[in-house]
C-alpha positions, -999 to 999 in steps of 0.1 A, spaced: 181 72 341 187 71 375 150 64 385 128 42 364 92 63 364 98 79 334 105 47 313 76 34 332 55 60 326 64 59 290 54 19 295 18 30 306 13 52 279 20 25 259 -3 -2 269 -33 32 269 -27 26 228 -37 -11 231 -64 1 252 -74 26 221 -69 1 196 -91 -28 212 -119 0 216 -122 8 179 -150 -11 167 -148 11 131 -147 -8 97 -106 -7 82 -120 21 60 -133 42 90 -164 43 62 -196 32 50 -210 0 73 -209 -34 58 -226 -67 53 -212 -100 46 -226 -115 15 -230 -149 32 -264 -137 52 -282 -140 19 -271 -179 3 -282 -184 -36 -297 -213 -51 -276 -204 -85 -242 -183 -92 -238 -171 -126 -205 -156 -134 -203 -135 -164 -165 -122 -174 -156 -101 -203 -118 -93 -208 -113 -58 -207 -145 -42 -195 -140 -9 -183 -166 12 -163 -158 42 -195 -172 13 -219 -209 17 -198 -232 41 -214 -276 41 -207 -278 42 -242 -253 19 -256 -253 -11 -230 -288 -4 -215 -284 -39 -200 -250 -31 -180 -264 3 -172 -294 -17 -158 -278 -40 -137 -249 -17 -121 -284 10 -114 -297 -19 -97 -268 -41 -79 -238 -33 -60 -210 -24 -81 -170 -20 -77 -139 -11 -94 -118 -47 -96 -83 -53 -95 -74 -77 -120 -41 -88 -104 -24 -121 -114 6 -140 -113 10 -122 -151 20 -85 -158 -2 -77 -172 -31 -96 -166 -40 -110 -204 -72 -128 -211 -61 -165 -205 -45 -156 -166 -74 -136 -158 -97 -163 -164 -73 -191 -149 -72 -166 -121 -107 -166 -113 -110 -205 -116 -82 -205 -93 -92 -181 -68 -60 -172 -67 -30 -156 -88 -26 -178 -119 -5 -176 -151 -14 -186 -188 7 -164 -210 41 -175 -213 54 -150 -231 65 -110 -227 35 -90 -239 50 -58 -261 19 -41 -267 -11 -58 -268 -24 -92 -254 -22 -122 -272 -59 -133 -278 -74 -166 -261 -56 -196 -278 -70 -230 -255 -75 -263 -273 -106 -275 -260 -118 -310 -268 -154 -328 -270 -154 -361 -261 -190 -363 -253 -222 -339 -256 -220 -332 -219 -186 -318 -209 -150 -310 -224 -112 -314 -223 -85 -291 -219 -57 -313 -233 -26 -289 -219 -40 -281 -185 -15 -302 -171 13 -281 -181 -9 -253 -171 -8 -270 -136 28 -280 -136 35 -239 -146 18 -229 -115 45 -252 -94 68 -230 -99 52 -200 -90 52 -190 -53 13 -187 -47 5 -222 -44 -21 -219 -70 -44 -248 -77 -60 -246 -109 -93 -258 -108 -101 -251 -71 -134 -230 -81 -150 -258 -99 -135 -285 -74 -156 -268 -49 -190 -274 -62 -211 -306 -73 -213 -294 -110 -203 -262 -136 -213 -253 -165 -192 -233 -192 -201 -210 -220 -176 -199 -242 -136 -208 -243 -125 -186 -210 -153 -201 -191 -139 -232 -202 -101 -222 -187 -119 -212 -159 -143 -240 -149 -121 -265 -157 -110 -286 -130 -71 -292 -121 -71 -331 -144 -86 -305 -177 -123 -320 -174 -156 -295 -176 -184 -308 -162 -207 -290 -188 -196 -270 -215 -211 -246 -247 -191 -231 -270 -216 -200 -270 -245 -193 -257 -276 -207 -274 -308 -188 -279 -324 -197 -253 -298 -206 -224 -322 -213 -197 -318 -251 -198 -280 -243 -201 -279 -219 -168 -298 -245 -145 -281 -277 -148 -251 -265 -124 -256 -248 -97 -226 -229 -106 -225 -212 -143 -197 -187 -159 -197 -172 -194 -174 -158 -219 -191 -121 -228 -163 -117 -252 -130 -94 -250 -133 -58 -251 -97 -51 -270 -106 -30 -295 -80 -6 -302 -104 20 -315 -133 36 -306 -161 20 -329 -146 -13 -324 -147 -11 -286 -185 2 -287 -190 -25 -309 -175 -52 -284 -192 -38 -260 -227 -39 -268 -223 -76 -281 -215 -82 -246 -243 -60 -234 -267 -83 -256 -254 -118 -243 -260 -104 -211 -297 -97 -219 -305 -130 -227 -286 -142 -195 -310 -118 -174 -337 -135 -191 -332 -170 -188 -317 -169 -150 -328 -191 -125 -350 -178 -94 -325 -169 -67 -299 -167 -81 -270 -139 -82 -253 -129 -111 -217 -117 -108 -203 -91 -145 -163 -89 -139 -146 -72 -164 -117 -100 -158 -86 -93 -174 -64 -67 -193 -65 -65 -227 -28 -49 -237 2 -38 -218 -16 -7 -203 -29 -23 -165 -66 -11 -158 -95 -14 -130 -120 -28 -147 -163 -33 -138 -179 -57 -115 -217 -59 -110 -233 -81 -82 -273 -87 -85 -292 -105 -68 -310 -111 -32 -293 -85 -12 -274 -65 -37 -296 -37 -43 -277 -2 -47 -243 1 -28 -207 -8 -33 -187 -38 -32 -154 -49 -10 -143 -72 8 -113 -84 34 -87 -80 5 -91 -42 2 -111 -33 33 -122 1 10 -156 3 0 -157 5 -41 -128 -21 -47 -126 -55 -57 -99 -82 -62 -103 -105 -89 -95 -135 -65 -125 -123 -47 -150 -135 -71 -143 -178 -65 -151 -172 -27 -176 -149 -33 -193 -178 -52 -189 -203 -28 -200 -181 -2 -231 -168 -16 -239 -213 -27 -231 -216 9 -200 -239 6 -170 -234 25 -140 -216 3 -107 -235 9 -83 -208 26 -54 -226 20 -53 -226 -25 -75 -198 -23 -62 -158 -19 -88 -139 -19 -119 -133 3 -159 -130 -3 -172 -99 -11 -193 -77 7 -218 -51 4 -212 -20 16 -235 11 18 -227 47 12 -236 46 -25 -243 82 -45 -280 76 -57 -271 89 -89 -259 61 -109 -239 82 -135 -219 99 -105 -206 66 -92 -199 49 -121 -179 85 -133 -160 76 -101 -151 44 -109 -135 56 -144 -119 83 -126 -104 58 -103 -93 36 -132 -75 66 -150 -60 78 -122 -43 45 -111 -32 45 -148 -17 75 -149 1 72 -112 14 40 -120 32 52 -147 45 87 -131 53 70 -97 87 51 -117 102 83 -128 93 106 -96 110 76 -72 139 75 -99 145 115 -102 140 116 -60 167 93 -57 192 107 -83 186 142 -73 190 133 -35 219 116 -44 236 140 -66 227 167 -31 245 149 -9 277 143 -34 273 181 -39 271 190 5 309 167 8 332 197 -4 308 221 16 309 201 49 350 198 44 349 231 41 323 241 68 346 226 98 364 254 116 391 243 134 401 258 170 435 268 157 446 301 135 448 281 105 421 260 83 399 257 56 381 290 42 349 289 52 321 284 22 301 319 10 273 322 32 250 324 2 260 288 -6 253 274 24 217 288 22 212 274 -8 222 238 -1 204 239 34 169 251 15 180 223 -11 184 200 18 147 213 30 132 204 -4 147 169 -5 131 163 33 97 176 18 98 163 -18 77 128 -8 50 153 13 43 174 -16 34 149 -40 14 132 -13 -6 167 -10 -7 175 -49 -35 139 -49 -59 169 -38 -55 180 -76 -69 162 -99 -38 165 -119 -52 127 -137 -76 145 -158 -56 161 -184 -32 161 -209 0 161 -199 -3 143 -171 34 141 -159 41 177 -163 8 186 -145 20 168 -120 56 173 -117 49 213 -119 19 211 -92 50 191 -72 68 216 -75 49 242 -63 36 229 -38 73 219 -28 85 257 -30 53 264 -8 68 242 20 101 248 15 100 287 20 71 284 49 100 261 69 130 280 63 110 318 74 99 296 103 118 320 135 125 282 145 145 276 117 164 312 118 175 309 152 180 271 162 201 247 153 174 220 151 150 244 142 144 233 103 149 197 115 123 194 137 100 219 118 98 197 82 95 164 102 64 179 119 51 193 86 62 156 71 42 136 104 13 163 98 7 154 62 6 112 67 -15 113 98 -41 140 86 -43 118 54 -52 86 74 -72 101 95 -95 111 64 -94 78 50 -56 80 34 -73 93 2 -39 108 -9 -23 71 -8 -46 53 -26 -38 55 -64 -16 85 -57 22 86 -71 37 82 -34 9 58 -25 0 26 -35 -15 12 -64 -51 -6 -65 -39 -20 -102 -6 -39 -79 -33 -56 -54 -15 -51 -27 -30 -26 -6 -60 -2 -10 -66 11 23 -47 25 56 -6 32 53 13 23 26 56 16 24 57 49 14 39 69 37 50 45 66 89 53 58 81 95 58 61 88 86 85 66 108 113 91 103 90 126 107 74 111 141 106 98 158 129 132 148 100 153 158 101 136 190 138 136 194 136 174 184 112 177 216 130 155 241 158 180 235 139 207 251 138 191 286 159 176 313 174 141 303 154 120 332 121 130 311 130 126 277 117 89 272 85 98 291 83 123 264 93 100 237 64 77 250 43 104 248 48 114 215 52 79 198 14 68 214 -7 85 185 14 75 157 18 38 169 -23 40 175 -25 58 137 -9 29 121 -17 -1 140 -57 13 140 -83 -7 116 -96 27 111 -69 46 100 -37 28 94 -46 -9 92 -13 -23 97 -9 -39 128 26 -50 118 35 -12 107 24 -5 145 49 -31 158 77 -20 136 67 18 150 67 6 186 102 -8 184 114 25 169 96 45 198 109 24 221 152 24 213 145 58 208 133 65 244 162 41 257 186 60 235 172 94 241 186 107 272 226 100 263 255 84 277 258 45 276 229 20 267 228 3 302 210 -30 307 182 -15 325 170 8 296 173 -18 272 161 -44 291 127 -21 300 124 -6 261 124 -39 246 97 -48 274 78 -26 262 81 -30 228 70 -73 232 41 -62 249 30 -39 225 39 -62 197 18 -92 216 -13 -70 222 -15 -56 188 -14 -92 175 -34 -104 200 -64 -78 192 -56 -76 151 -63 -119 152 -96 -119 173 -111 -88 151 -136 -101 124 -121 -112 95 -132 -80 72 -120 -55 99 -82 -78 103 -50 -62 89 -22 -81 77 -11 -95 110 -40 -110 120 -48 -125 89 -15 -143 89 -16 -153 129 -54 -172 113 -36 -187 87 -7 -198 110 -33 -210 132 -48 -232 105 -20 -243 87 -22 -220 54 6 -196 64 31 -213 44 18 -197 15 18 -159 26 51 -167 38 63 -179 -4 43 -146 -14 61 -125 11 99 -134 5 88 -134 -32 79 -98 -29 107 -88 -7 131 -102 -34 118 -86 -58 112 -53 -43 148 -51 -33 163 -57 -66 136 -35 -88 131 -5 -63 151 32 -67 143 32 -27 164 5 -25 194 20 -45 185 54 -22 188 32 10 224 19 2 234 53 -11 221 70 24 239 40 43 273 49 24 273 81 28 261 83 68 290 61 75 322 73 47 314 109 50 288 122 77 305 100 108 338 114 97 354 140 120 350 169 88 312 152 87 300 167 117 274 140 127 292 128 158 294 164 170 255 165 161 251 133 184 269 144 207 252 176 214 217 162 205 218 128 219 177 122 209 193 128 175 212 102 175 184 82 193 161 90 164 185 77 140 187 41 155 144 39 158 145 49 122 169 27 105 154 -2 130 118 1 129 124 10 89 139 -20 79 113 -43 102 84 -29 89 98 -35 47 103 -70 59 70 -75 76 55 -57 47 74 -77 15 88 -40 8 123 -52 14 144 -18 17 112 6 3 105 14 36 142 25 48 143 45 11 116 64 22 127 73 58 164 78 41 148 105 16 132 123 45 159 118 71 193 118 56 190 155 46 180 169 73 206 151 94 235 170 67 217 200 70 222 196 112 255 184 105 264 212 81 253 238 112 270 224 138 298 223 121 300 261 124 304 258 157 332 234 160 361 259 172 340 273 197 348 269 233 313 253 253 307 252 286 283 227 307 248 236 307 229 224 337 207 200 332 176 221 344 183 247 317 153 237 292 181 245 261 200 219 272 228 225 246 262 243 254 270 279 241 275 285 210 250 267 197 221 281 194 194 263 214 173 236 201 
């Protein structure tokens, strides 16, 4: 570090990401072009809901009408996220009335949904009265949305109700609705052209068995047919499936027709992937299409948009939709018990590797411990391999459609498996890994880096819905990096860099740091790929104490002073470029610099530290994240640990290890993850730093000499290379 071009360098290379980043004009999906639904305004919104409405429930035969409309419009698979799990009739449609995340049902839900129970009073032939929709309001106080029931129909001049969910829904925040039916009467075409804003009760699809649900279905299908009939000239008709129906959390159908919707699918800022809806989305949707303006700071979500890229068969997309819907089912419900084996088997590794590593240090004198049977230490290091790899392999077993079948957890746990055992024996016959001591390190974090970046490269198809991706039924992210994928990723990138810096002379290391950290940073921070500028940021700072760190010796000012330089410009012109993107291309960051900007951030502040609370207290990533803490600093840093003797031979090693647990930590916090992110990195990390530990430690009696520093091995005899 005694001249400053390489940190500079690594500076330039920096700023070319920014330069990459402001050039990408792609859509967050990298996909199918789309079009704001405010170019084309209506005259008249009709929103049509019925709870539990799954695209499997369409059929051309049984509900011609829905089969109709969805061959016609532009359809999605919605999200039907509220401030409920699950999402029973009453908060769905106090959640769409709301435009954002509402809660009805008070109480636990064992099995199946309690049915629609409002009290609705007439105390004129106009309107109604929902007597409790003051406690209703008073509930939502002490939530952490800053949910405003009522804001959909405060919006607009006048709505009209059919039906008692409409009524929950169209009522304002005081209980009034402007206009309310109990059903719909034979001929509703008065009824849908008083307001200019209409929504109506289909009915709940709950039927626990198959007859029932057909029959459900196609009384929905019919009230819809008289809808289509009796609907005003230009207007747009919205069909949301908009709630759960039991304990089991589905995607469920929404239809747009109208002027503009013809063929295509439907997203929108919330999930920046073409075929996904939130239900939030549908209030400003509404007042966007009646050309009013949609009030940012009670409402969540964002209006819809069409996008193209649309298979022309009709039965092919809604078959993807149902695919979608099963295999967020099923992945929802394996993701708890692969994050909770992960962690206890990792954790039951590294309890297993403290005898080993006690008995792996050779001391320079006559006497000591007997060294471990060779055959041993094989097997823990390829155990330690697996561990590394475990989160990669079930990323790469989303290319089987493991969903689809019976037995889905032991499909997927055996195609896990294999494809675990696959990796794990292609790493260890690696030469690299037989004849360097960082060899299997470096090797599985590349393979780990590979398997992320390729994925969001190609539209992170393996995240979305995917057991160690994120969930579209959770609402919170359906496109770009996930916590998951961002903790394997963080850890892969900055060990495969530290594994390289090792190969050359100290004075280049951070320019190669730099280097290596551009394209990841530019992955994640990228509309296109990653969509999270804050991910980027968290990266960046992690690149950059790793290039300060990397060479060895002290931390001196100068190195600091220029790393963290970097990092704040980076930082500033992700932000900068994330807020003045348009508002369906922003990430998370430059939606809440807008909202900061306009006064609303308050709210996605509340929503954030509620999420990081109770991510921290309900996640086995955090558990693993405390466990890998413990155990780095009671049994790895001890002198029998071998650690420190892994530092100080590989000081990029140790480099890596303070990017990892910084820019971890930063981006769970950014991302309300809390510690998920650090979990992830831990589980990927922590055993490859034993299994470097355990190696080194072979060497610890050995007498090492100086190697100059324009040897490309870099690493004193005795140990064998990189």
């Amino acid at each position: 570090m005694r001249r400053p071009p390489p940190l500079l360098l690594a500076a330039v290379v920096s700023l070319l990401a920014l330069l990459g980043l402001g050039a990408s004009a792609l859509p967050a999906t990298a996909g199918p072009r789309t079009v704001p639904l405010s170019d084309d305004e209506s005259d008249y919104v009709i929103i049509a809901g019925a709870a539990g409405l799954r695209w499997d429930d369409i059929d051309v035969e049984r509900t011609p009408t829905l089969w109709a409309l969805a061959e016609r419009g532009a359809i999605g698979s919605l999200s039907t996220r509220s401030a409920h799990v699950p999402t029973c009739p009453g908060d769905g449609w106090l959640t769409l009335g709301a435009g954002n995340y509402a809660e009805r049902t008070r109480s636990e839900v064992a099995q199946v949904c309690p049915r629609l129970d409002v009290a609705i009073e007439l105390p004129d032939a106009i309107g109604a009265s929902l007597p409790d929709q003051h406690a209703v309001v008073e509930r939502q106080r002490e939530l952490s949305f800053g949910t405003v029931p009522g804001a959909l129909a405060e919006s607009v001049r006048c709505t009209t109700a059919v039906g008692p969910g409409a009524a929950v829904a169209a009522a304002h925040s005081f209980g009034r609705v402007d206009r309310y039916a109990p059903e719909l009467p034979a001929d509703p075409t008065s009824t849908l052209s008083k307001c200019l804003l209409s929504i109506v009760d289909l009915g709940a699809v709950d039927g626990l068995t198959p007859q029932r649900r057909a029959k459900q279905v196609a009384a929905a299908d019919a009230l819809l047919a008289r809808i289509l009939k009796a609907r005003p000239e230009r207007s747009t008709l919205l069909v949301a499936g908009v709630s759960d129906t039991d304990r089991t959390s589905r995607l469920h159908v929404v239809i747009a027709d109208g002027q503009g919707w013809r063929g295509g699918w439907l997203t929108s800022a919330s999930t920046n992937r073409p075929g996904y809806l939130e239900l939030v989305d549908l209030a400003p949707t509404a007042l966007s299409l009646l050309g009013k303006e949609v009030p940012k700071k009670v409402m969540a979500g964002h209006p819809a948009a069409h996008a193209l890229g649309r298979p022309d068969d009709l039965g092919e997309a809604t078959a993807a939709g149902t695919d979608a819907d099963r295999q967020a089912a099923a992945a929802r419900n394996v993701s708890a018990w692969f994050f909770l084996l992960l962690a206890a088997a990792q954790i039951l590794l590294f309890a297993a590797v403290v005898p080993l590593l006690r008995r792996s240090y050779r001391h320079a004198g006559p006497t000591g411990p007997t060294p471990p049977p060779e055959r041993l230490v094989r097997l823990l290091e390829l155990l330690l391999v697996g561990a590394a790899l475990a989160v990669p392999a079930a990323l790469i077993t989303g290319i089987v459609p493991w969903w689809r079948f019976g037995q889905r957890g032991l499909i997927f746990f055996a195609v896990t498996g294999a494809v675990l055992a696959v990796l794990t024996l292609v790493t260890v016959r690696l030469p690299v890994s037989r004849t360097r001591t960082l060899g299997p390190v470096g090797a599985v974090a590349a393979i780990a880096a590979a398997v992320v970046g390729l994925d969001l490269i190609t539209g992170a198809r393996l995240q979305l819905n995917g057991v160690a991706g994120y969930s579209a039924l959770e609402g919170g992210r359906y496109s770009g990096i996930g916590m998951v994928g961002m903790g394997v990723f963080f850890a892969a990138v900055l060990l495969t860099a530290a594994c390289l810096a090792q190969l050359v002379p100290q004075r280049r290391r951070p320019l190669l740091v730099g280097v290596v950290g551009v394209v990841p940073v530019l992955l994640v921070g990228t509309p296109a790929w990653g969509a999270d500028a804050g991910g980027a940021i968290a990266l960046t700072a992690g690149v950059c104490l790793t290039a300060a760190f990397c060479p060895g010796g002290w931390l001196s000012f100068r190195r600091l002073a220029v790393a963290l330089g970097i990092g704040l410009v980076v930082a500033v012109g992700f932000a900068y470029v994330d807020l003045h993107r348009p508002v369906e291309q922003q990430g998370s960051l430059g939606r809440f610099l807008a909202q900061w900007a306009d006064g609303t951030s308050g709210l996605t502040l509340n929503r954030l530290g509620s999420a990081n609370r109770i991510a921290l207290v309900t996640s086995p990533l955090t558990v693993l994240a405390l466990v890998a803490a413990v155990f780095m600093w009671a049994v790895l840093m001890r002198p029998w640990g071998g650690l420190k003797r892994l530092y100080g031979i590989y000081p990029p090693i140790k480099a890596a290890v303070f990017g990892i647990a910084v820019s971890s930590v930063l981006a769970g916090l950014l991302g309300g993850a809390a510690l998920n992110v650090a979990g992830t990195a831990a589980a990927t990390a922590l055993p490859l730093l034993t299994l470097g530990a355990m190696r080194v430690l072979g060497h610890a009696a050995d007498r090492t000499r100086i190697v100059e520093e324009s040897v490309s091995a870099d690493t004193p005899v005795g140990v064998s290379g990189m």
